[in-house]
C-alpha positions as CSV (number, residue, x, y, z in Angstrom):
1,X,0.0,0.0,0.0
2,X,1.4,3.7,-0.5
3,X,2.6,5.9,2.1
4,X,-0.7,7.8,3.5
5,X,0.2,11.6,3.0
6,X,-2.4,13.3,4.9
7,X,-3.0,14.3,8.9
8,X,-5.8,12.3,10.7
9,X,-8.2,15.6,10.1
10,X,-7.5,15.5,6.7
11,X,-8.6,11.7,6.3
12,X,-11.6,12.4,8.3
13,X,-12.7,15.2,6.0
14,X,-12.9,12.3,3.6
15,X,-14.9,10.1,5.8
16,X,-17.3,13.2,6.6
17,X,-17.7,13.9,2.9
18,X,-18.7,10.0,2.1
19,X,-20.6,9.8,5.0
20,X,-22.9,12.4,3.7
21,X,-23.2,11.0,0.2
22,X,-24.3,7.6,2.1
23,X,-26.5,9.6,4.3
24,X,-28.7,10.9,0.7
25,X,-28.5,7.4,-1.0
26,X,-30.1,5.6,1.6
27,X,-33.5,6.0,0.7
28,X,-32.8,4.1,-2.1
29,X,-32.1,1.2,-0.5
30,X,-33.9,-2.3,-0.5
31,X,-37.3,-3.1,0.8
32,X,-36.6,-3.5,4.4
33,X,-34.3,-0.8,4.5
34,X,-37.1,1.4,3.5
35,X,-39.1,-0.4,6.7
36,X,-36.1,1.3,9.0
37,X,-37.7,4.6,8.0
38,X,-35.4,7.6,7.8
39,X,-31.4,7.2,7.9
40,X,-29.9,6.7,11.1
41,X,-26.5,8.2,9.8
42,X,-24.5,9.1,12.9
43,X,-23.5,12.6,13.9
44,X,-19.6,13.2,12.9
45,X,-17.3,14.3,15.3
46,X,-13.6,14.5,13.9
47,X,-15.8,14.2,11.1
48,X,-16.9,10.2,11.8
49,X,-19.3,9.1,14.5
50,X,-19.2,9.6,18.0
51,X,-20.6,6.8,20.3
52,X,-21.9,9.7,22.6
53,X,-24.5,11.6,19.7
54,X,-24.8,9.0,17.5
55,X,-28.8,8.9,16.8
56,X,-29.1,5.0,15.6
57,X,-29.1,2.4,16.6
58,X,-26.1,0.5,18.3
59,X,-24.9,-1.9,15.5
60,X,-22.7,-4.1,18.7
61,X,-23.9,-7.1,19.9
62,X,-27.0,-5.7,22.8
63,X,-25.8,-6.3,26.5
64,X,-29.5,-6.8,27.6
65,X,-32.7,-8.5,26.6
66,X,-32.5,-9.1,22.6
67,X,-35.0,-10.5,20.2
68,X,-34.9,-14.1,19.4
69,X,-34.0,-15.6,15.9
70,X,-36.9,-15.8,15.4
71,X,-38.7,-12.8,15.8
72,X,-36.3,-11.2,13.4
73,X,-38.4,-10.4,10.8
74,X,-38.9,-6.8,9.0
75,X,-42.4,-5.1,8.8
76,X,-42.4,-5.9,5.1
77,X,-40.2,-8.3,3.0
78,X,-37.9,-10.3,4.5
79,X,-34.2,-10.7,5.7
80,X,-31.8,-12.8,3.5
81,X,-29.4,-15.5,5.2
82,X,-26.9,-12.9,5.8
83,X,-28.8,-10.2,7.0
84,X,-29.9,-12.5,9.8
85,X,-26.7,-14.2,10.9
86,X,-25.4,-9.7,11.2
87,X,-28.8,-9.6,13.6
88,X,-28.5,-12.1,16.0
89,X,-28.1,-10.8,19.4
90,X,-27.8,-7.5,18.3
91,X,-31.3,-6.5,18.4
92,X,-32.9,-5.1,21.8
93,X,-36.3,-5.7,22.6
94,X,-39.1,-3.1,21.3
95,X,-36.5,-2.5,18.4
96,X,-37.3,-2.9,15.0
97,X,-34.5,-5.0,14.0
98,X,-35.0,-3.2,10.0
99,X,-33.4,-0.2,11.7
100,X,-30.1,-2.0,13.5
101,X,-29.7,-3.8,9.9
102,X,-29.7,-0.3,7.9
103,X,-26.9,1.1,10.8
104,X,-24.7,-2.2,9.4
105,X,-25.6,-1.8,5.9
106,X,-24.4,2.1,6.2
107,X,-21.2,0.9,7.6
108,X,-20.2,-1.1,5.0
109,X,-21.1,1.9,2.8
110,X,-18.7,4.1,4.4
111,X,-15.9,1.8,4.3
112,X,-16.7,0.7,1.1
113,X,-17.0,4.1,-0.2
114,X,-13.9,5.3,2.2
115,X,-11.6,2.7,0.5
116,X,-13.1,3.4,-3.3
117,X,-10.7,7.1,-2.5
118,X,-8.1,6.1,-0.4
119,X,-7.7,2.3,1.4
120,X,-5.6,3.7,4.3
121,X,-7.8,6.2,5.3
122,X,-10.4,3.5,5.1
123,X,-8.1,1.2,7.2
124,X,-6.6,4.2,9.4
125,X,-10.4,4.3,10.3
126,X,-11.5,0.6,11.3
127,X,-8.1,0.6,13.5
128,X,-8.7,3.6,15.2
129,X,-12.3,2.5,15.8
130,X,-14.1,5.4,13.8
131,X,-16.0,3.4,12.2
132,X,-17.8,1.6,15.0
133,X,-18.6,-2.6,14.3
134,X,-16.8,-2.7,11.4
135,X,-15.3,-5.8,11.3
136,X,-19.1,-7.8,12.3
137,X,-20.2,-5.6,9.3
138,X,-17.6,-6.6,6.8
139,X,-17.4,-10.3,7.9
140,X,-21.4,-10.6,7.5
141,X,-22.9,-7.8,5.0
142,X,-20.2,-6.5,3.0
143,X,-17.3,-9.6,2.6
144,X,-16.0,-7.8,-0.2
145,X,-14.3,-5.3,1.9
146,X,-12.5,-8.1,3.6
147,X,-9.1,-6.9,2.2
148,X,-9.6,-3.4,4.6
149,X,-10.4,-5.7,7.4
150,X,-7.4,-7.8,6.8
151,X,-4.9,-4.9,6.8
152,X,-6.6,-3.6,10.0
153,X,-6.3,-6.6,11.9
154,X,-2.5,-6.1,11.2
155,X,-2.2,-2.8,12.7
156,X,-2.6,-1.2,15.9
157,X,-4.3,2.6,17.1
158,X,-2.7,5.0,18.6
159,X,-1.7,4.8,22.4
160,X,0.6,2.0,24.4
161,X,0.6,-1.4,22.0
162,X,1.9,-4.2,24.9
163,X,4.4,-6.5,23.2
164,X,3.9,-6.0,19.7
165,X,5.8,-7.9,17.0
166,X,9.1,-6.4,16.2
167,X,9.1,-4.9,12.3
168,X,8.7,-2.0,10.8
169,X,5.4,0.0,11.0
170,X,4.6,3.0,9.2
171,X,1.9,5.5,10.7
172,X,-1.1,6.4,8.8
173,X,-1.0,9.9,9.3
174,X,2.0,12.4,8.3
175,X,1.2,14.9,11.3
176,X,4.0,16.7,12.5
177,X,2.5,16.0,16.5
178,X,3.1,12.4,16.0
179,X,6.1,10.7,18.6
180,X,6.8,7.1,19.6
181,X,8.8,5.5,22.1
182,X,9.5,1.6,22.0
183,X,10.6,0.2,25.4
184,X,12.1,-3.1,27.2
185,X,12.7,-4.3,30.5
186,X,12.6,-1.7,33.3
187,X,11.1,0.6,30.7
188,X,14.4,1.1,28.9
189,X,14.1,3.2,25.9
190,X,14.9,0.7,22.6
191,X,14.1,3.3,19.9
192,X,12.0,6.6,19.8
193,X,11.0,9.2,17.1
194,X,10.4,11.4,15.4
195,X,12.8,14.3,15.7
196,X,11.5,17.8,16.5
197,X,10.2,19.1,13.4
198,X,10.2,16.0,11.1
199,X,7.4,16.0,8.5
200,X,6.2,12.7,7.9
201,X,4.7,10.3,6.4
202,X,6.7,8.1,9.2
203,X,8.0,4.7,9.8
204,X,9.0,3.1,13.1
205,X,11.4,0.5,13.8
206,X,10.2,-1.7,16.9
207,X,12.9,-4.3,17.8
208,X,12.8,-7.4,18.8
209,X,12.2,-7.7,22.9
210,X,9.8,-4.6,23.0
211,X,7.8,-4.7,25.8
212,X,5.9,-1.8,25.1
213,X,5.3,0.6,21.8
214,X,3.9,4.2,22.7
215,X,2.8,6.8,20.4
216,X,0.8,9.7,20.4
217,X,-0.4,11.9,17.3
218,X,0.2,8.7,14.7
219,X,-3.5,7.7,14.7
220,X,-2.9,4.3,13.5
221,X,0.0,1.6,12.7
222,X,0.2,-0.8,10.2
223,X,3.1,-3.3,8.7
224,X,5.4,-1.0,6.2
């Protein structure tokens, strides 16, 4: 994949921009999307969805009473194969589970339509968690975006990464704010970067024995 050469704000500008062009195509959608009613796009923060004002439905798997298997049936039409294996569990009671489908179905628009312009930021954004229940989404509605899963499961977000596999990572951002700091036993520094100034995109070298990798401003790793 090719070096991403943008800052994390920049790559959500994208997201926000596809986002909206989901949010106006999804009336067009099939019959028991049309039973969901309006679009439950979320509200962007950073330009993607924040857990806190997002105004559908939670796509994860519910923590409390859900319907059964078989009560998962739309008002009209009916759910193929696929659209109920995405469902189980993950509809609450008194919900209509036409509405949790359409939040799943308008994720894998987003990556789908993320990765059409620009895989990493499309992979940047399942890492860093963005774009919420992505990888139940891809694995059961949209398998063709498996490839963007795959590469995410590779990488690692921002923050402290315990133990991770020693390689080079590049970061998919090119922010100027973004440091790393791979440490061993006792918390002795093995490598660090950038250096004041730098202008990315960047690559870290984490060698073998790191205990822990710690960045901040990077938004995501993945494999160089």
């Amino acid at each position: 994949m090719r070096p991403l050469h943008r800052r994390p704000a920049a790559a959500a500008a994208v997201l926000a921009a596809l986002i909206a062009v989901s949010a106006c195509s999804s009336s067009s959608g099939s019959s028991h999307d049309n039973a969901a009613g309006a679009s439950h796009s979320p509200a962007p923060t950073r330009s993607i969805p924040d857990p806190e004002t997002e105004t559908g439905p939670d796509p994860s798997p519910s923590k409390g009473p859900v319907l059964p298997d078989a009560r998962l049936t739309p008002a009209t039409g009916s759910f193929s194969k696929k659209d109920k294996a995405y469902l189980s569990g993950r509809v609450p009671k008194n919900m209509d589970p036409a509405a949790v489908l359409q939040t799943g179905q308008e994720t894998c628009q987003r990556v789908a339509r993320t990765a059409e312009h620009d895989k990493d930021a499309a992979v940047g954004a399942v890492i860093a968690g963005d774009i919420p229940d992505a990888k139940a989404a891809i694995t059961l509605l949209c398998p063709a975006q498996k490839p963007v899963l795959k590469a995410a499961e590779a990488g690692f977000p921002d923050g402290t990464r315990k133990e991770p596999a020693a390689g080079t990572y590049r970061a998919l951002t090119d922010s100027a704010d973004c440091t790393w700091r791979a440490t061993g036993v006792g918390g002795k520094v093995l490598a660090s970067g950038p250096s004041s100034g730098a202008k990315g995109p960047f690559s870290a070298k984490v060698p073998a024995g790191t205990e822990k990798f710690t960045s901040s401003g990077c938004y995501a790793w993945v494999p160089a």
